[in-house]
C-alpha positions as CSV (number, residue, x, y, z in Angstrom):
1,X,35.9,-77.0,24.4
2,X,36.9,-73.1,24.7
3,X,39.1,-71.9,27.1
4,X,39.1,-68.8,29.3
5,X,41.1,-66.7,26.8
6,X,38.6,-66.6,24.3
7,X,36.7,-63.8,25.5
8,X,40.2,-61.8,24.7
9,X,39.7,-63.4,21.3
10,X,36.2,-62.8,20.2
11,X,36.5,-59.2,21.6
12,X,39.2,-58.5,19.3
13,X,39.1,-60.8,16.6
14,X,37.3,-61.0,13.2
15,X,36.5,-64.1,11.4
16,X,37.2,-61.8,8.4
17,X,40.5,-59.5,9.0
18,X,40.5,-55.8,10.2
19,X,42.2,-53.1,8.7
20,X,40.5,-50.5,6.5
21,X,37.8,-49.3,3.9
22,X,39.3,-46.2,1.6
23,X,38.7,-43.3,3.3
24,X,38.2,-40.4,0.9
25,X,41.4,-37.8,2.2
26,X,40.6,-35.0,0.0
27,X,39.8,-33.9,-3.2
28,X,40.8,-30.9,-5.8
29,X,39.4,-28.6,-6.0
30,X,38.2,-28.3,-2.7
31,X,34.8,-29.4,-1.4
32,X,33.2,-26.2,-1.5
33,X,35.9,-23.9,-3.0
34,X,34.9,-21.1,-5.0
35,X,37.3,-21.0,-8.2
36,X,38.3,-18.0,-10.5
37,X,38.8,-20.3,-13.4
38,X,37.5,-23.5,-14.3
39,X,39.7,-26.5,-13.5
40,X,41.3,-28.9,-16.1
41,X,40.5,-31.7,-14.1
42,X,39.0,-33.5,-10.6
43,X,41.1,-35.5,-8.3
44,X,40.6,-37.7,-5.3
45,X,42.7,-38.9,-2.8
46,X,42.2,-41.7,-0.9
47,X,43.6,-43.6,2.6
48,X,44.4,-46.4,0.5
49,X,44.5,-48.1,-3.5
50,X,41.1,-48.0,-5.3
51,X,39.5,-49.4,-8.3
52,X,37.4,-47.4,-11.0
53,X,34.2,-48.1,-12.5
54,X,32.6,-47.6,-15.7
55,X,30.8,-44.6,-14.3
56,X,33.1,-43.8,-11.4
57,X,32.3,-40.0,-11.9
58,X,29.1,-38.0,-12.9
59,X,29.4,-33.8,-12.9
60,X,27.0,-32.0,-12.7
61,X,26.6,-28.0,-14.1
62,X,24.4,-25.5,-12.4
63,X,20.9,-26.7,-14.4
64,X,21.7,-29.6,-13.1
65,X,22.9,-31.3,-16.8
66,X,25.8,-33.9,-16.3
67,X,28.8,-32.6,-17.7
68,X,31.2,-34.8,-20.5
69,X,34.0,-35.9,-19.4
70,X,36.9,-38.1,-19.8
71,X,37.0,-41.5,-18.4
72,X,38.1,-42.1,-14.8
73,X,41.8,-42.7,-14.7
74,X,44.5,-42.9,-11.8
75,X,46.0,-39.3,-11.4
76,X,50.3,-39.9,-12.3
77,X,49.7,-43.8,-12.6
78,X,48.7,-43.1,-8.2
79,X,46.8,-46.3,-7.3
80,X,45.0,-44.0,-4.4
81,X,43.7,-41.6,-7.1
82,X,41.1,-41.3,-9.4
83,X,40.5,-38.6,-11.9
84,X,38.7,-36.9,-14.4
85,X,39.5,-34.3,-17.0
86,X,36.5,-31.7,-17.7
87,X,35.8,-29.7,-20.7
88,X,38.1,-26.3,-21.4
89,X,34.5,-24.1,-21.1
90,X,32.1,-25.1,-17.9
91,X,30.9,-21.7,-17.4
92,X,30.0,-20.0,-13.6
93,X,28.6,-21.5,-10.6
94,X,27.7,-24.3,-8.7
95,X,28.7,-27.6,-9.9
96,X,28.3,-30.9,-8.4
97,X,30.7,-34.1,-8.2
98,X,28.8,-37.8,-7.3
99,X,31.6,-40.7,-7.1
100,X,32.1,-44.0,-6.7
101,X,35.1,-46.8,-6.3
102,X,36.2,-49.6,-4.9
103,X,38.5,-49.7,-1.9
104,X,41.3,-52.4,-2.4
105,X,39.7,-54.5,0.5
106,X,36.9,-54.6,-2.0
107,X,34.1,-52.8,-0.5
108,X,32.4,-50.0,-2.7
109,X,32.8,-46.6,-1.5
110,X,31.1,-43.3,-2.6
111,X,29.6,-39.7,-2.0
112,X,29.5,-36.3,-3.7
113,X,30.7,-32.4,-3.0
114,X,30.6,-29.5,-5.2
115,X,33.0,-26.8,-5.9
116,X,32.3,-22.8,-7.8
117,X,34.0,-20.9,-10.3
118,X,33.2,-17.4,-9.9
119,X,30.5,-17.5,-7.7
120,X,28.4,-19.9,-5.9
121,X,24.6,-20.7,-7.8
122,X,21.5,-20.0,-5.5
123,X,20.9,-23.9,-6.3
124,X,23.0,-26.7,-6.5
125,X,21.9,-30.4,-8.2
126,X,19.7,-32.5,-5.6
127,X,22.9,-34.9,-5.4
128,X,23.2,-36.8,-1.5
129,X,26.6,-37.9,-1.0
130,X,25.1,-41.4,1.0
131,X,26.4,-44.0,-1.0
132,X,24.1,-45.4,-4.0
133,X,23.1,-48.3,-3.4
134,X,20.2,-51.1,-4.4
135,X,19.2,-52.7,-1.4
136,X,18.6,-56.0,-3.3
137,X,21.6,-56.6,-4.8
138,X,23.5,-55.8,-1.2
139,X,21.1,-57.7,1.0
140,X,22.4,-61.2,-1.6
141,X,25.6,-59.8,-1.6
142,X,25.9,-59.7,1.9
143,X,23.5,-63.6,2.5
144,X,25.9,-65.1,-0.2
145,X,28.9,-63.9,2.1
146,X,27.5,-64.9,5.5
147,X,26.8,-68.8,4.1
148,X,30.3,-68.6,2.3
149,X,32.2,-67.9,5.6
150,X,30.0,-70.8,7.3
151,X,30.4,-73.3,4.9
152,X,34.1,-72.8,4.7
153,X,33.8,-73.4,8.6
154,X,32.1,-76.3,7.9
155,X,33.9,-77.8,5.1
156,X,37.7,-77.0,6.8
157,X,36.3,-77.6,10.4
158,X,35.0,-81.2,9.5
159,X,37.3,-82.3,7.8
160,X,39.8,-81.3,10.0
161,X,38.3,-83.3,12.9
162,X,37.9,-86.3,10.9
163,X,41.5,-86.2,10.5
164,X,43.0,-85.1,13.6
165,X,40.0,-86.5,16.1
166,X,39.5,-89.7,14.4
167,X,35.6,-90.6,15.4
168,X,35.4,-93.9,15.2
169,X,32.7,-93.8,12.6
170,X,33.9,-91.1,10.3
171,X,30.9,-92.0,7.6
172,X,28.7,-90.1,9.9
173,X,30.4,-87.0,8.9
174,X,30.6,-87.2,5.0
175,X,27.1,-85.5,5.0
176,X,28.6,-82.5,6.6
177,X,31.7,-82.2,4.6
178,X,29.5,-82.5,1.4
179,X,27.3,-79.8,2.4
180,X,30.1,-77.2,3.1
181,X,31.5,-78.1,-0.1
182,X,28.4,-77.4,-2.1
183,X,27.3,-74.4,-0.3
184,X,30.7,-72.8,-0.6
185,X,30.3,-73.4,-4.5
186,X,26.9,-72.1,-4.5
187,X,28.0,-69.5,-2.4
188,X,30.8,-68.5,-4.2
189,X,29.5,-68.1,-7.5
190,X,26.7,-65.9,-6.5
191,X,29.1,-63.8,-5.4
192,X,30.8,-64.0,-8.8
193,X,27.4,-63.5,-10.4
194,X,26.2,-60.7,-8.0
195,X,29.9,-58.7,-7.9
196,X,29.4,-56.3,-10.8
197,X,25.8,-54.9,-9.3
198,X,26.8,-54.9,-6.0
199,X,30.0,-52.4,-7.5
200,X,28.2,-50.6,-9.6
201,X,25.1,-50.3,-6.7
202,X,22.5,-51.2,-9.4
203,X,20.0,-53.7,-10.0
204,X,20.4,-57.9,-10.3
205,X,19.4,-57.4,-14.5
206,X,23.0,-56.0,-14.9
207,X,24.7,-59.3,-12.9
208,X,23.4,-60.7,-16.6
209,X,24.9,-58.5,-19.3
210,X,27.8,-59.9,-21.4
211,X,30.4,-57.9,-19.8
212,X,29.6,-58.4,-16.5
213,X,31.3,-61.3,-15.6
214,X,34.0,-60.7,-17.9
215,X,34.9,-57.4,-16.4
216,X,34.6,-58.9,-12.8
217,X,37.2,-61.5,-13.7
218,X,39.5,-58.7,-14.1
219,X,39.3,-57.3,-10.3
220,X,41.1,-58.9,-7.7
221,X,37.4,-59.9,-5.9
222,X,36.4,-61.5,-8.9
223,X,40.0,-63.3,-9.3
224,X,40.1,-64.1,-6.1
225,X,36.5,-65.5,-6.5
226,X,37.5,-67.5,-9.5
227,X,40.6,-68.9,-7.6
228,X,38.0,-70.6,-5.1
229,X,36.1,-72.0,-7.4
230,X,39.4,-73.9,-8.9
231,X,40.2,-74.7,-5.8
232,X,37.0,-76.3,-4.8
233,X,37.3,-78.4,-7.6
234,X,40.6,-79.3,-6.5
235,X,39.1,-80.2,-3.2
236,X,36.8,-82.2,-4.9
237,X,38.9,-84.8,-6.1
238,X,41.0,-85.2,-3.4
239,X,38.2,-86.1,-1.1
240,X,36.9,-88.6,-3.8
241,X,40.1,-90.2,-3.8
242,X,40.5,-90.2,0.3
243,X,36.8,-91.7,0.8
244,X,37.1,-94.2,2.6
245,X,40.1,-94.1,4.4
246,X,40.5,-94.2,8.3
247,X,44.3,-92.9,8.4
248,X,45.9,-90.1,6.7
249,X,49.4,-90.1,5.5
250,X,51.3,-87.2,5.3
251,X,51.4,-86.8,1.6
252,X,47.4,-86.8,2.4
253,X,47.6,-84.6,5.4
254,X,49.8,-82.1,3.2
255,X,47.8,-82.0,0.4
256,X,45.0,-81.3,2.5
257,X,46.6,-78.0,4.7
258,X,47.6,-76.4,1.5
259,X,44.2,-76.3,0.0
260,X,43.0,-75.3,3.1
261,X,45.5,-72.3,3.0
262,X,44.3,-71.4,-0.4
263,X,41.0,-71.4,0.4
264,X,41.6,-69.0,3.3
265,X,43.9,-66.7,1.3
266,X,40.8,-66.6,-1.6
267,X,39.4,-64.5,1.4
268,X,42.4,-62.4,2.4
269,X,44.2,-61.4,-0.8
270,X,40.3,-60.0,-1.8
271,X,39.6,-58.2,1.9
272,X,40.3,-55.7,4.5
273,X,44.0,-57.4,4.8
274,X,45.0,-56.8,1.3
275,X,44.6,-52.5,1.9
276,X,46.1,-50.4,4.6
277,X,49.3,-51.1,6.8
278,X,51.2,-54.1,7.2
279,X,50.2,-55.9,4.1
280,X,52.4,-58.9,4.0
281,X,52.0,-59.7,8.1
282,X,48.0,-58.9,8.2
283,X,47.4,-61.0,5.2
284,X,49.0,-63.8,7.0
285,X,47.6,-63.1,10.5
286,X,43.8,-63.4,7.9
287,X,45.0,-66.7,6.8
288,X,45.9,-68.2,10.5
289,X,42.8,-66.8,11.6
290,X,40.1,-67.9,9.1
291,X,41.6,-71.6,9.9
292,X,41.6,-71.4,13.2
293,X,38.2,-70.1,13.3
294,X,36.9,-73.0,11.1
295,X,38.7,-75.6,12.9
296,X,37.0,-74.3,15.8
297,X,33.5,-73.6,15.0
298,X,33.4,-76.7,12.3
299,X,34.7,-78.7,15.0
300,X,32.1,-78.3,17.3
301,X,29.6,-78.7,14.2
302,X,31.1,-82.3,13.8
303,X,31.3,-82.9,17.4
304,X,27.6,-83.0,18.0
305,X,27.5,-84.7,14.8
306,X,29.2,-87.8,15.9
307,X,27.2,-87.3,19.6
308,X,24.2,-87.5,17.7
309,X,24.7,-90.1,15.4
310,X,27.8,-92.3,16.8
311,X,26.9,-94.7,19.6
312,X,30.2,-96.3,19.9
313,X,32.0,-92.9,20.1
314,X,34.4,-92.7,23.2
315,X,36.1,-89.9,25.2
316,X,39.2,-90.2,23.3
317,X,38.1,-87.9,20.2
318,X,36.4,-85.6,22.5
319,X,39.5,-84.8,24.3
320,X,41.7,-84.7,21.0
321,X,39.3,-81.5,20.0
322,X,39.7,-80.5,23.2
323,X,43.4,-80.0,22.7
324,X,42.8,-78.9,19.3
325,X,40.6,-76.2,20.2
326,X,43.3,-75.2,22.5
327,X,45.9,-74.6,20.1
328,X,42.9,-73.1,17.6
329,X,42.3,-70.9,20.3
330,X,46.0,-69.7,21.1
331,X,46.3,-69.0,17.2
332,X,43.3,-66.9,17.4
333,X,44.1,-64.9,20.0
334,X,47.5,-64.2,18.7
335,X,45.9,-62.7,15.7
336,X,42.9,-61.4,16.8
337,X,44.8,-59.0,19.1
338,X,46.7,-58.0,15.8
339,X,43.7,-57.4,13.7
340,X,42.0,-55.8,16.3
341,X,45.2,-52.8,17.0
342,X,45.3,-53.2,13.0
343,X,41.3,-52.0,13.1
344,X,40.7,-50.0,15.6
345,X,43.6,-47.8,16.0
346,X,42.7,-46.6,19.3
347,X,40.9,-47.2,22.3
348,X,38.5,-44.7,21.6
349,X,37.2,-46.0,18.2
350,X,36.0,-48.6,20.6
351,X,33.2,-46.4,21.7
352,X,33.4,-44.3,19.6
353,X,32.6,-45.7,15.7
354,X,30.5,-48.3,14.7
355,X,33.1,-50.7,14.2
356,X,34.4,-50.3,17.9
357,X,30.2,-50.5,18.7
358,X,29.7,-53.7,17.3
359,X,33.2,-55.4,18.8
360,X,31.5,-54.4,22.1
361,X,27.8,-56.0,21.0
362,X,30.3,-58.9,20.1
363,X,31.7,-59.0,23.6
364,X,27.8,-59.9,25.0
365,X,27.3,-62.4,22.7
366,X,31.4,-64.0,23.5
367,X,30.6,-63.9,27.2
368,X,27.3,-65.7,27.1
369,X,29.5,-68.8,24.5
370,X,32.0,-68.4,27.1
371,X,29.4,-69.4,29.8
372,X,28.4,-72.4,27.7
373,X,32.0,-73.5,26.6
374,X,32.8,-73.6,30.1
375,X,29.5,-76.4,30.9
376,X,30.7,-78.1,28.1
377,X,33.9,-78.4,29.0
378,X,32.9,-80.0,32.4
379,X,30.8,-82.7,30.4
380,X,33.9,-83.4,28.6
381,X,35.8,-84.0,32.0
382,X,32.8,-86.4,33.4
383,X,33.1,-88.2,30.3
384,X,36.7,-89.3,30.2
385,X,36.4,-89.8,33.6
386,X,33.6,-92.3,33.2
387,X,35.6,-94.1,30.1
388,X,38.5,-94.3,32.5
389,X,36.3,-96.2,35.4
390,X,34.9,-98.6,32.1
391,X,38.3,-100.0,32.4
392,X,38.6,-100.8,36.0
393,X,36.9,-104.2,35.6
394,X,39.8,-105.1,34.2
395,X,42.2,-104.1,36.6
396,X,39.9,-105.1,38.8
397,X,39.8,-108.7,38.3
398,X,43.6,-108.7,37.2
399,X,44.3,-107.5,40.8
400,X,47.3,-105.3,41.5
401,X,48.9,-108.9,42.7
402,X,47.9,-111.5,40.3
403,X,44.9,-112.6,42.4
404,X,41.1,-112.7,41.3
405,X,38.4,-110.9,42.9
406,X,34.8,-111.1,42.5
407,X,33.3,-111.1,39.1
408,X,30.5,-109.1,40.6
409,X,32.3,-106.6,41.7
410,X,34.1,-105.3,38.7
411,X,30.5,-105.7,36.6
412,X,29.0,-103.3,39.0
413,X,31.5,-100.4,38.5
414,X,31.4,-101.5,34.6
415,X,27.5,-100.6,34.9
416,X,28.1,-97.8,36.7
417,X,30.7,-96.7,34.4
418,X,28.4,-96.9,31.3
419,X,25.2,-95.2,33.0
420,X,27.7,-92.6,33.9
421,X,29.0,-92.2,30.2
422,X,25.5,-92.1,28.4
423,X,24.4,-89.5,31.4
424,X,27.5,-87.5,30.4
425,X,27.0,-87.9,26.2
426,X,24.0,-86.5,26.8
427,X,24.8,-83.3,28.8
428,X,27.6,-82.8,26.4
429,X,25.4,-83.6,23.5
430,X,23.2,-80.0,24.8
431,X,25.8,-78.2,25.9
432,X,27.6,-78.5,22.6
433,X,24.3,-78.0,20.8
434,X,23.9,-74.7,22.3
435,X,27.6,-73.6,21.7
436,X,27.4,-74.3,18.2
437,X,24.2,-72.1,18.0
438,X,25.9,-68.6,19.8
439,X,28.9,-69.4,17.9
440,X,27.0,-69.0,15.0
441,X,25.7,-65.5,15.8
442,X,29.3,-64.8,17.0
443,X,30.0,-65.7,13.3
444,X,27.5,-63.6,11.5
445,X,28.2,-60.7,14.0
446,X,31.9,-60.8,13.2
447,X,30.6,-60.8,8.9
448,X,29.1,-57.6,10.1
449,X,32.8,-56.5,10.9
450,X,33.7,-56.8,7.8
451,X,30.9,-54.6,6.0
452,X,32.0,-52.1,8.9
453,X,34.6,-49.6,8.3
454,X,37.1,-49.9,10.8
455,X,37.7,-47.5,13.5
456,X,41.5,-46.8,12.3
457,X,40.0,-45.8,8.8
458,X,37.0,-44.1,10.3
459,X,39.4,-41.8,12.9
460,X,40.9,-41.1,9.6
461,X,38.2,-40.0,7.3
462,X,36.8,-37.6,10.7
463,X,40.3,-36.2,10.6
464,X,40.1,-34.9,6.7
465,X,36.4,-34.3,6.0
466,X,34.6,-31.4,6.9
467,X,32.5,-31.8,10.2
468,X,28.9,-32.1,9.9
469,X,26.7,-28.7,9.3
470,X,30.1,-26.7,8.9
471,X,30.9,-25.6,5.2
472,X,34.3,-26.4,3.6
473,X,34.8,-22.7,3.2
474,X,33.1,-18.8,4.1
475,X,32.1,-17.7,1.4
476,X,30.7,-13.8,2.0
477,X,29.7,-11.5,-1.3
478,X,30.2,-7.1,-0.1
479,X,28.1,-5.5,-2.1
480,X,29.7,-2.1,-2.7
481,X,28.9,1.3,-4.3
482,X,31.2,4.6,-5.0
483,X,30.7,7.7,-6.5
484,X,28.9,6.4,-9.9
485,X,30.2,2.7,-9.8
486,X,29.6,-0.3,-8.0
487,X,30.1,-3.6,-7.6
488,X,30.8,-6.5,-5.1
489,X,33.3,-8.4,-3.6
490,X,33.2,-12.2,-3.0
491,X,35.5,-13.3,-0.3
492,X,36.4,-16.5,0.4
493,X,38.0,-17.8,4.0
494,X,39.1,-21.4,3.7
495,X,38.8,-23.2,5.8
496,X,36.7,-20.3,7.8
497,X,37.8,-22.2,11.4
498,X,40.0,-20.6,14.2
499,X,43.5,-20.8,13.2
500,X,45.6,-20.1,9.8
501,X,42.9,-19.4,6.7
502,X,43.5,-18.4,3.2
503,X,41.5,-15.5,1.8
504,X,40.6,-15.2,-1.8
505,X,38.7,-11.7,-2.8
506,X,37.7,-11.6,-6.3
507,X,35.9,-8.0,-6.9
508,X,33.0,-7.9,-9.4
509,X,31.7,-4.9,-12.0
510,X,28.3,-3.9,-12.3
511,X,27.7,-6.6,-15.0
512,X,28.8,-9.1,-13.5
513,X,32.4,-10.0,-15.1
514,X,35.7,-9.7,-13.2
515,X,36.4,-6.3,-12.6
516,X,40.1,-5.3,-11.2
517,X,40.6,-2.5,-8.5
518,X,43.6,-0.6,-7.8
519,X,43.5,-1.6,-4.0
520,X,41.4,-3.5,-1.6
521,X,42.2,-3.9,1.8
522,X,40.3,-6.3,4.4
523,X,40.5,-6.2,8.2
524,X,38.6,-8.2,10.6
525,X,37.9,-7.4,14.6
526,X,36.6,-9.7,17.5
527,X,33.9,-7.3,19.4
528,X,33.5,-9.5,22.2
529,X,36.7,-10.3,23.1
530,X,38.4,-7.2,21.8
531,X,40.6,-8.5,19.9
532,X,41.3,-6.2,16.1
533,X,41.5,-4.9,13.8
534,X,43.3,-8.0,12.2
535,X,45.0,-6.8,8.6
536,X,44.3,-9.5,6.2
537,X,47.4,-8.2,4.2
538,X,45.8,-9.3,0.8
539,X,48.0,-9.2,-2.3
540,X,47.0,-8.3,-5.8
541,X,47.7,-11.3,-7.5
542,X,46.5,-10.9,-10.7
543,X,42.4,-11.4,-11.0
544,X,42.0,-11.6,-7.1
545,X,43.1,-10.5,-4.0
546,X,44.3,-13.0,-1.5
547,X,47.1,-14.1,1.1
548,X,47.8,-17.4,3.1
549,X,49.0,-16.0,6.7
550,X,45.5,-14.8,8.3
551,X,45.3,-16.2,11.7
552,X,42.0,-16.2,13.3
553,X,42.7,-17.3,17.0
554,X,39.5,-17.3,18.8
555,X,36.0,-18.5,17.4
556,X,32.9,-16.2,17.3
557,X,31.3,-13.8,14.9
558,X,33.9,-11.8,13.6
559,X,33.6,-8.6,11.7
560,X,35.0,-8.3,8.5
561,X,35.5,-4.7,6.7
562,X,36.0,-4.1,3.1
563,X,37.9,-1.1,2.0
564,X,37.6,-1.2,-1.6
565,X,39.2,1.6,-3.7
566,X,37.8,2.3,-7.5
567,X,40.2,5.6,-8.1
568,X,42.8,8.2,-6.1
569,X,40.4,9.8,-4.9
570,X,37.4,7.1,-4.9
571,X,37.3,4.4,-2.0
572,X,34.8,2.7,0.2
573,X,34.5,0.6,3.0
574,X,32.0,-2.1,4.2
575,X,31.3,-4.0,7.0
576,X,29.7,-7.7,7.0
577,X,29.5,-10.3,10.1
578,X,31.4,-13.8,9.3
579,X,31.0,-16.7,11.7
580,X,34.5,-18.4,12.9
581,X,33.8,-21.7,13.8
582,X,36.7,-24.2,16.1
């Protein structure tokens, strides 16, 4: 049934599309940044367009008390913003920033970092930035999709062959059609039901509040959703009113394609193809694919079907899926090599992420139904061979010049043919059988895509977060003391790696309020490699000290010196060790 180049197919393709999750791309102020003044607002920045929740923001204050602030909006009307504004007076310290949103491909997305103003708190709020969710809602969530994407299979698949194929006893398939179309509806509206938990990452009692529903109706998931659901009703009554019939016209066969396209774009315009590059083509190449996959993998389902439960069924619809499958297969490839440079972005983020990981477990389990869909394809050549030999007798006793031969001889190749054809029905009957059944965990593998943030988007997110274990910023406090004064000096090095960092020195009294100094010099030197003294060349600008152009070129553990002078005649300097990282 599958050909050779299906292994290119499943190794690159989704049943779902590929493209990206939003990847967060910085926020402001800085994760980790240590302010002089309290900002009027926080801003994210994401990879792509995101939708805001209820409770898309909670700040937190150095006791750990959530802050009040205004709801989430887009920053300048910015799709790939969101935003809150905080309270004029927040006070000194540490505070904390947990978020949550939904990407455009519909996925929720979340995590948490913390910024100062003035100085850093010796604790921060217990906040983890691993997304929040409950592992209830997201298991149904996640059972509701798997059956949605194999009923559609089903429903579209079957049909399909009962069109195309023609079985000779199409009845036998009417079961199958019926239950893809009501597991798709059940499906589809626990997905409805479930959306607004599995947002907000809370518990099932909040799928039932008035406003659930309502509110999901106003996302694109829960349109797109809602636009299945008419759609199934649609398809509904237009197989009520084709039950029956052996031959389609092509009023009937039109009908039919478009709600199959409108089913396939309920999945598109709500998924990874609706967010990231090349809107317009990937959405397409998601619609192409999702059909070709369900003519495929539905196919085979009503395949055995009619093996199992036709006797009279000949080789002539076997071999019209097996040109079907061909051309399902040539569309799939086409656009699973798409999706998959759309995804991936590199070769690396093959190996590399967990999206790239899981193409590759993919690639076991393609190689193994590429095994079987080579058997089966053999059966399917013994078969219409053997249906071509029933037809000798004919030509047999015809003769090729008008003369008879012996009845017995054309009834032994007639038998022979038939023993043949059941021998083959059978082999093609397990063959098929165990295609359909690693096709399925191709399926449910390639759902797991689709959870998985894509390595393009991943490459992405590595490129602007902070590494693992390495803070956002140095932050070093220099105690100092002269004559009969004293104080300190924070001094922040952002983003405290080798190459160009910004340095902010704000210098402290002895009670702990902003104290201003008539110079203050810092100079850092590289012991082991020789290399200093580097002058900072910090400016006064007015509450702190700072500059823009200090170039750090090698990592190690630098040391920085702080010359601070109080009066004319007044001036100290101190030394503190500050690790460089690459």
């Amino acid at each position: 049934m599958l050909l050779g180049s299906l292994l290119v197919l499943l190794l690159l393709g989704t049943a779902g599309t590929a493209s990206a999750h939003a990847a967060l791309e910085s926020t402001d102020p800085a994760d980790g940044s240590v302010l002089k003044s309290a900002p009027r607002a926080v801003t994210l920045t994401f990879s792509e367009s995101v939708a805001l929740l209820d409770d898309s923001f909670r700040v937190y204050d150095p006791d750990n008390r959530r802050v009040k602030t205004s709801s989430a909006h887009h920053a300048k009307d910015a799709g790939d913003t969101a935003s809150v504004t905080l309270p004029a007076k927040l006070g000194t310290g540490t505070f904390t920033v947990a978020w949550r949103v939904v990407s455009a491909d519909s996925h929720p997305v979340s995590g948490a970092f913390t910024f100062s103003i003035g100085k850093p708190s010796a604790t921060t709020t217990p906040i983890t930035t691993a997304p929040t969710e409950d592992p209830l809602t997201g298991s149904l969530y996640d059972i509701a999709r798997y059956f949605a994407y194999i009923a559609a299979a089903l429903l579209i698949g079957t049909a399909t062959f009962v069109t195309l194929c023609r079985p000779p006893n199409p009845a036998v398939l009417n079961k199958p059609i019926l239950m893809g179309w009501w597991t798709l509806l059940a499906a589809t509206v626990a997905l409805l039901i479930l959306r607004a938990p599995y947002e907000a990452g809370t518990g099932l009692a909040t799928a039932f509040e008035p406003s659930a529903i309502p509110k999901t109706l106003t996302s694109r998931p829960g349109l797109a959703l809602a636009a299945r659901l008419v759609l199934l009703a649609a398809t509904a009554a237009f197989l009520l009113r084709l039950r029956g019939r052996e031959r389609f016209g092509r009023v009937a066969l039109g009908t039919g394609a478009a709600l199959a396209v409108g089913l396939a774009l309920t999945w598109a315009s709500a998924e990874h193809a609706s967010a990231g590059i090349q809107v317009p083509v990937a959405m397409t190449s998601a619609v192409l694919h999702l059909l070709a996959m369900s003519v495929w993998l539905g196919g085979l389902t009503a395949l055995l079907t009619v093996l199992y439960r036709s006797s009279d069924l000949d080789a002539a619809p076997v071999a019209r899926f097996s040109r079907l499958a061909f051309a399902s297969v040539t569309v799939l490839v086409v656009t699973g090599v798409y999706q998959s440079w759309r995804g991936l972005g590199s070769w690396n983020a093959l190996t590399g992420t967990p999206y790239g990981r899981i193409l590759l477990v993919k690639l076991g389990a393609v190689t193994l139904l590429l095994a079987v869909a080579g058997w089966s394809r053999q059966w399917t050549g013994r078969m219409v061979g053997a249906d071509v030999r029933l037809r000798v007798p004919e030509l047999v006793r015809a003769g090729a010049d008008g003369a008879s031969t012996p009845a017995g001889e054309g009834d032994a190749v007639a038998e022979g043919g038939e023993d043949s054809q059941d021998r083959y029905r059978r082999g093609l009957r397990r063959s098929v059988l165990f295609e359909v059944g690693v096709g399925v965990v191709v399926l449910v593998i390639t759902t797991l895509l689709t959870n998985t943030l894509p390595g393009r988007a991943a490459a992405d997110a590595q490129r602007t977060a902070t590494p693992a274990g390495i803070p956002a910023a140095s932050v070093t406090t220099v105690p100092f003391h002269v004559g009969n004064a004293g104080g300190k000096v924070q001094i922040t090095l952002d983003p405290g790696r080798v190459g160009e960092n910004s340095v902010e020195a704000v210098v402290y009294g002895p009670d702990g309020g902003f104290a201003t100094v008539p110079e203050l010099r810092l100079s850092f030197t590289l012991p082991a490699q020789k290399i200093g003294p580097l002058d900072a060349d910090v400016k006064d600008e007015g509450g702190y000290w700072g500059t823009n152009t200090l170039n750090l070129p090698i990592a190690g553990t630098w040391t920085m010196k702080v010359t601070v002078r109080t009066s004319d005649v007044d001036q100290v300097s101190v030394s503190r060790q500050v690790r460089i990282v690459r």
